[in-house]
Every structure is written in structure tokens, then in C-alpha cells.
Residue, then its C-alpha position, 0 to 999 in steps of 0.5 A: x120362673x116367676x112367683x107363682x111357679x115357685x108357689x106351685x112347686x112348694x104347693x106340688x111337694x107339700x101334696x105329694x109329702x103329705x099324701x105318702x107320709x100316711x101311706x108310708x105309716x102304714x107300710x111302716x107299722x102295718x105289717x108288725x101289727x099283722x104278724x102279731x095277729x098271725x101269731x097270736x092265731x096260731x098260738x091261741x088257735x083263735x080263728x079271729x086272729x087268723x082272719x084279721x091277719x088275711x085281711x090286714x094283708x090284703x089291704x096292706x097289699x093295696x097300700x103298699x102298691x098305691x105308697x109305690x106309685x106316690x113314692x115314685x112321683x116323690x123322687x121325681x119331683x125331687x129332681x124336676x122341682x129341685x134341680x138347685x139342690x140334687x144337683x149341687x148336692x145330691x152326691x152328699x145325700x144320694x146314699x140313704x135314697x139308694x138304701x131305700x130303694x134297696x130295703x122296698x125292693x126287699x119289702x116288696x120281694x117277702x110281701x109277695x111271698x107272704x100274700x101268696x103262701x098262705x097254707x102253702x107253707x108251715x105257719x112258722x115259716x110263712x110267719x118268718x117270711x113276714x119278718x123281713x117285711x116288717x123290717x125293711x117296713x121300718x128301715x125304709x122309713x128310717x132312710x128318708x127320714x135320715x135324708x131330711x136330717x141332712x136338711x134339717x142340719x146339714x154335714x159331710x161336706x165342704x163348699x168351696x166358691x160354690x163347689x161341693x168338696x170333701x163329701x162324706x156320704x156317711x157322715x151326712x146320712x147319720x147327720x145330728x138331727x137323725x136320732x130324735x127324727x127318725x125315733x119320732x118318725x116310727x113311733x109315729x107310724x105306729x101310732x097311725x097305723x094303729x089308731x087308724x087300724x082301731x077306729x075301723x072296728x070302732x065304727x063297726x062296734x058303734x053300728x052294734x058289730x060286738x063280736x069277738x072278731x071286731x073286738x079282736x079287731x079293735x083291740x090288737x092295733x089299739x094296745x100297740x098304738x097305746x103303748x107306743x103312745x107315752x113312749x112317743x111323747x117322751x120322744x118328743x120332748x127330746x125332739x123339742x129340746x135337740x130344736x132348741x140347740x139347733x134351730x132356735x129359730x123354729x123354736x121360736x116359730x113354734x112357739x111365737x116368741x120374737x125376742x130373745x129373752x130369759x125366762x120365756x113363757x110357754x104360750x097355749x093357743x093365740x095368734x102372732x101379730x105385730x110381732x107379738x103373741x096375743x090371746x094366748x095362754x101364758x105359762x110363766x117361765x115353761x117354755x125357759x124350763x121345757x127347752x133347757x130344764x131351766x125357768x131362766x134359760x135364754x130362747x133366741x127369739x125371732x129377732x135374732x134374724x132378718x125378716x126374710x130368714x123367719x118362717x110364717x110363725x102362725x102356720x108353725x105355732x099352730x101345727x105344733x099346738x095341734x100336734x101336742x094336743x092331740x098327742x095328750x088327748x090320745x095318751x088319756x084315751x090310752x089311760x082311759x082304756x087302761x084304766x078300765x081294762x085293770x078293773x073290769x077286764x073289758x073296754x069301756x062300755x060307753x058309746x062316748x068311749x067308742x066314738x073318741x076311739x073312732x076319731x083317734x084314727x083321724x086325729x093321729x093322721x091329723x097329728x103327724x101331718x101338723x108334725x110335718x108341717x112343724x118340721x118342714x115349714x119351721x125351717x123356711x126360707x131353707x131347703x138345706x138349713x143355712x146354705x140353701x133358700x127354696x127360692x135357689x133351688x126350684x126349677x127355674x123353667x116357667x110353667x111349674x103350676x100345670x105340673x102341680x094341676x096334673x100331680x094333684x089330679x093324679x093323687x084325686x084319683x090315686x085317693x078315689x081308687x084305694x078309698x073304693x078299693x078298700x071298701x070292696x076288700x071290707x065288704x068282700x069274702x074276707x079270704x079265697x075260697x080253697x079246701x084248706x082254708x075250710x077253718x077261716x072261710x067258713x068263720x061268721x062275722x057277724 
């Protein structure tokens, strides 16, 4: 192996984790969002609901298929690029894998009898047929991210002269890190589906499209996504705070901070050089306070380990000031909205407002991946948290680059093929044409 296979390696999961995480978003919260439509058309009697509902099932059908091709690639890529670690330890962490695939076996079983029952059963049980997948949605997501608790702070089990003993499968599922990961993971999704979901209609209504259909459109994924918006931020502090107790160091990544010291300022923007943070903005004492709600808590700087135990601190500090950023500016988006919607009883009428609305898609994308780059990246040089380096668990065998060439001119196509797709699902007859969907098919969209 030499060092440009072992780049190629972290080069060719990086890709492939960034590509799902977006996809499993969707498969996550997608389907609540479309049930909630379903629901409110058959309640209501409003078409519009209804409508949206079919089409939202039609894409998430799309989705779903595209996220199995790339979860796929993904849990091969976790045997053939890191041997070093499912080798050693993959009876220790092997059971939420198998959980996984038991809940998208689940998903993928009601997904096909949702899509395919439409007016072939009752509305009350097609609508509990939906049930389960928006479950396993979110049970699945639950289960890989528990897989990278284990990584982050890794338990259940024992090691002796290099061999893994006295495994608990259970107790490194349910590892310290789980709680505020896979809590911070979901309402993640939810925040991505349903910006993402908001900003198509966005466009739309920018183009002059203001009929109720895309209204309806906009509306329903926003209100979830806005909701969930505060309760993620809360969330995330929790995050932070369970970093400080536990990985100091990638505290002190996120936030540039080399030695350990009382009373550390929180530092907005600027660059890590020489060991020190330059051009930023320093908030006296904020990040003592925020990491243990006290102005002069000690944070354990970059000092505290060698030069070769530290991640690259530019690439963490920024991820993570992207990600809070754009987390705010969507929570006063969501204020915005709430505001106006109290004194009105109507969105803000100002392109300005439509054209932010349109960009949060992009930015909760942006978001989650910089969130990933924190969590992944802030535990360089470990692929298993103080007992293993990336460099001992790659794949020794050479010629690991042409690998990454060829996965990532899979995921090319894989993009090309669902960006066209969706396009044609967009433009198309929004359902099939059958006697008894008489009511939806023939609905205007203007």
C-alpha cells in the first residue's frame, strides 16, 4: 500500500458517505412528510394533498431505489477498503448492520405495497400500510448511526495481546455516543427532506406558480422542517457538550483551540496557523461557558496529544462554523415565517423571502454534510477512537485508487440518472390515468 492508495481509500468512503447521507435523509423523513399529506387529503377532502402525496411516493420510490444501490456499494466498501477493522472487530459491531438490513427489507416490503394500492384498498389501511415505512425509515437510520457511536467511543469488549474478547454486541450498539448522535442524525433528516422538499415549490412559486397545489407544496414540508429546526439546535448543543466529555480533542479542532487553558474564548470564523487561531472573532470566555456552563471550565487543547494523534483543525473548524450558521439562518427563516404567518395568516409576500426559502434546501444539505465532516473527520487519526489508526485498518493490497476512479464514476452516473429521473417524475402526468382516480388526474396545476 502506499500513500496514495490509502488517500484513494479515505477519498472513495468519503464520496460514497457523503452521496447516501442525502439520500438516507430522505428515506428517513420523506415518508412521514407523505403520509401527513395523505392524511390531511383524506381529511380535509382537499385534491391538492392528495396529489402531492402521489407524486412525493413516486420520487421517494426513486429514492429509495438509487439509496439501495449506494447503501450497497457502502457495505462492501466496509469489508474491501477496511479489512484492518471488520476483520478485528466486526463481531462487536456487526449486529445493528444486521438490524439495518432487516428494517430496509421491512421498508422496502410496505413501500411496494404502498405505491401499488393506491384506490386498491381504503384509504385507512393504505394509509396504515405507510406506517411501517416511515418506521423502519427511521430505525434504519437509527441503526448506522449507532454503528458509528461505536467508532466515535467504542465499548463491549476486551483486547488481549490483539485479540478481541468478552465481546457484548449489545453494549456496543447502545454505545455513550448514541443518544445525542442518532437524535441529532434524525432531526437532521427531517431538516433536509423538508427544506429540500420546500425549496422545489420555492422555485416554482418564484416562476409565478401561486396556486394552491404549490402552496400546499411548499407549506407542508416547510412547517415539519421548521419545527424541527429549534428542537435540533437544542440537540446540538447536547451534541457539543457529550464532545467536550469525551473527545476533547475534536473539541478542540472545531474550535482551534491548541492549548489547554481556563476560560477559552469562543472563536467565530479565522484560520488555525502556527498553532494559533488568527482573524477570528473572539467571544470571551464562550467557549469555557457553552462546553461545561462554566466561564472558567478548562478545555483540553491541542497540546494535550502528539502532533500525529490531532486532526487537520481548518477543515473541522470550518465544517463546524458552517454548520452552526446555517443551522441560525434557518431557524430565523423559520421565525420569519412564523412571525408573519401569526399576523397575516399567509407567507411573507416578498420575492426576497421565496428566494431564501429556495436556498434552504441547498444549505440543510450543505449543513448535515459539514456535520459529518465534524463528526468523521474531528476523530482523525482514528477509525475506531484510540484503539485504531485509518492507516492499520486500510487494505493493504496496492492499486486502491482505480477502485475510487470507477466508484466514483458509478456515483456520476448514479446523480445523472436520478437528477434526470426526477425531472421527467416533475414534468410527467402526476398519477396514472385509471377510472377511479378520475378526482386526482383530472386536478389543474397550473
Amino acid at each position: 500500500m502506499t500513500a496514495t492508495d490509502l488517500w484513494a481509500a479515505r477519498m472513495q468512503m468519503s464520496l460514497s458517505l457523503g452521496w447516501h447521507i442525502v439520500i438516507a435523509c430522505f428515506g428517513a423523513a420523506m415518508p412521514a412528510i407523505m403520509l401527513i399529506a395523505e392524511w390531511r387529503g383524506h381529511r380535509t377532502g382537499d385534491v391538492a394533498y392528495r396529489l402531492l402525496a402521489r407524486r412525493w411516493g413516486r420520487a421517494m420510490g426513486v429514492l429509495f431505489a438509487v439509496g439501495a444501490v449506494s447503501g450497497t456499494i457502502l457495505s462492501f466498501e466496509m469489508g474491501l477498503l477496511w479489512p484492518g477493522m471488520m476483520g478485528t472487530y466486526g463481531q462487536v459491531i456487526g449486529l445493528p448492520f444486521a438490524m439495518e438490513g432487516v428494517a430496509f427489507f421491512i421498508e422496502a416490503i410496505f413501500l411496494g405495497v404502498y405505491l401499488y394500492a393506491w384506490d386498491r384498498m381504503p384509504p385507512v389501511p393504505h394509509m396504515l400500510a405507510g406506517i411501517p415505512i416511515v418506521l423502519s425509515g427511521v430505525i434504519s437510520a437509527f441503526f448506522v448511526v449507532t454503528a458509528n457511536g461505536w467508532m466515535q467511543q467504542p465499548v463491549g469488549f476486551t483486547q488481549e495481546g490483539g485479540r478481541v474478547t468478552q465481546v457484548s454486541p449489545l453494549r456496543a450498539m447502545f454505545n455513550p455516543a448514541v443518544p445525542t448522535l442518532t437524535i441529532h442524525m434524525i432531526l437532521a433528516a427531517f431538516m433536509v427532506a423538508g427544506f429540500a422538499m420546500a425549496s422545489v415549490y420555492a422555485v416554482a412559486m418564484l416562476r409565478g406558480r401561486r396556486d394552491r397545489y404549490h402552496k400546499v407544496g411548499f407549506l407542508l414540508p416547510f412547517t415539519v422542517a421548521a419545527l424541527v429546526t429549534p428542537v435540533q439546535i437544542g440537540v446540538g448543543d447536547w451534541a457539543a457538550h457529550a464532545v467536550a466529555s469525551h473527545q476533547p480533542v475534536k473539541l478542540a479542532a472545531m474550535e482551534g483551540v491548541f492549548r489547554t487553558d481556563r476560560g477559552v474564548p469562543l472563536h467565530l470564523g479565522g484560520l488555525y496557523i502556527d498553532d494559533e487561531m488568527r482573524y477570528a472573532l473572539n467571544l470571551p470566555y464562550g467557549l469555557s461557558l457553552l462546553a461545561h456552563w462554566d466561564p472558567n471550565a478548562e478545555i483540553v487543547g491541542l497540546d494535550s496529544v502528539p502532533p500525529g494523534d490531532r486532526p487537520p483543525v481548518n477543515v473541522v473548524h470550518w465544517a463546524f462554523q458552517i454548520m452552526v450558521a446555517i443551522g441560525f439562518a434557518l431557524l430565523a427563516l423559520a421565525v420569519w415565517t412564523a412571525v408573519n404567518w401569526r399576523r397575516h395568516r399567509d407567507l411573507p409576500g416578498t420575492r426576497w423571502y421565496l428566494r431564501a426559502a429556495a436556498v434552504a434546501g441547498p444549505a440543510a444539505v450543505l449543513a448535515v454534510e459539514a456535520g459529518w465532516v465534524v463528526t468523521e473527520v474531528g476523530r482523525q487519526p482514528w477509525i475506531v477512537y484510540r484503539v485504531l489508526r485509518v492507516s492499520d485498518a486500510v487494505n493493504p493490497a496496492p492499486g486502491l485508487v482505480w477502485g475510487f476512479v470507477l466508484v466514483a464514476l458509478v456515483y456520476l452516473v448514479l446523480t445523472v440518472g436520478t437528477v434526470y429521473v426526477m425531472r421527467r417524475l416533475s414534468r410527467d402526468v402526476p398519477v396514472p390515468i385509471a377510472p377511479q382516480e378520475a378526482d386526482v388526474s383530472g386536478y389543474k396545476v397550473i
